[in-house]
N, C-alpha and C positions, 0 to 999 in steps of 0.2 A: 149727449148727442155725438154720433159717432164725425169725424172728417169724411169729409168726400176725397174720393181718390182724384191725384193731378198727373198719374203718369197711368198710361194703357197700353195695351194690346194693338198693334200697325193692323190696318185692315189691307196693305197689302202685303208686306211681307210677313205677315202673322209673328213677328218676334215679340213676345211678352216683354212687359214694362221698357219697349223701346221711344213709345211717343210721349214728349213730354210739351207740355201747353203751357203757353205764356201768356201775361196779359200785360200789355204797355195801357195803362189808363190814363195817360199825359195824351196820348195819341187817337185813345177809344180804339186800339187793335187788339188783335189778338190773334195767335198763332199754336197749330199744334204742327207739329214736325217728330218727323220718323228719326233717331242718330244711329239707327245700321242702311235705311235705304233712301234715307232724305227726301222722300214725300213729305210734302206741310199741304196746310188749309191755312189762307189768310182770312180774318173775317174781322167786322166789327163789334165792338162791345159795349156795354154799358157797367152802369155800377152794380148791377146785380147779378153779373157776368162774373161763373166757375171757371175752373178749365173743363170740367164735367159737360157744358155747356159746349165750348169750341169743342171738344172731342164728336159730341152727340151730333153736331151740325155738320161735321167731317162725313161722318159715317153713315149720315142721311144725305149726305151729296154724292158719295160714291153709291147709293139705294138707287137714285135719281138719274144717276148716268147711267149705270148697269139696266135699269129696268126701259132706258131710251134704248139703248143699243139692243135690248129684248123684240121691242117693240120694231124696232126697224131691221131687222133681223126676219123677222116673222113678216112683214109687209113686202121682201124681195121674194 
């Protein structure tokens, strides 16, 4: 079985293998963070929690704001 990846591609600065995701499970947190343009996403986690997982919830949060700012965009 192959590893999942822990470090991606920034969804804003597009620099490959710059985000790299953490998981504090003393805490239940979890963070990915950008180390050329320092964007993160804090969230929380459980025990079945990747960093596959914070990265995927990152990248569906910025889906969520871009596609508000669409929509209100289109409603002015």
């Amino acid at each position: 079985m192959d590893k999942l990846d822990t470090v991606f591609r920034c969804p804003f600065c597009s620099h490959a293998s710059s985000v790299e995701c953490r998981i504090d499970m003393k805490n239940l947190i979890g963070e990915a963070s950008c180390q050329i343009c320092q964007e993160s996403l804090g969230t929380t986690v459980n025990s079945l929690t990747e960093a596959i997982d914070i990265y995927s919830e990152w990248i569906d949060e910025c889906e969520r704001v871009n596609y508000a700012e669409e929509v209100e965009d289109d409603e002015t």
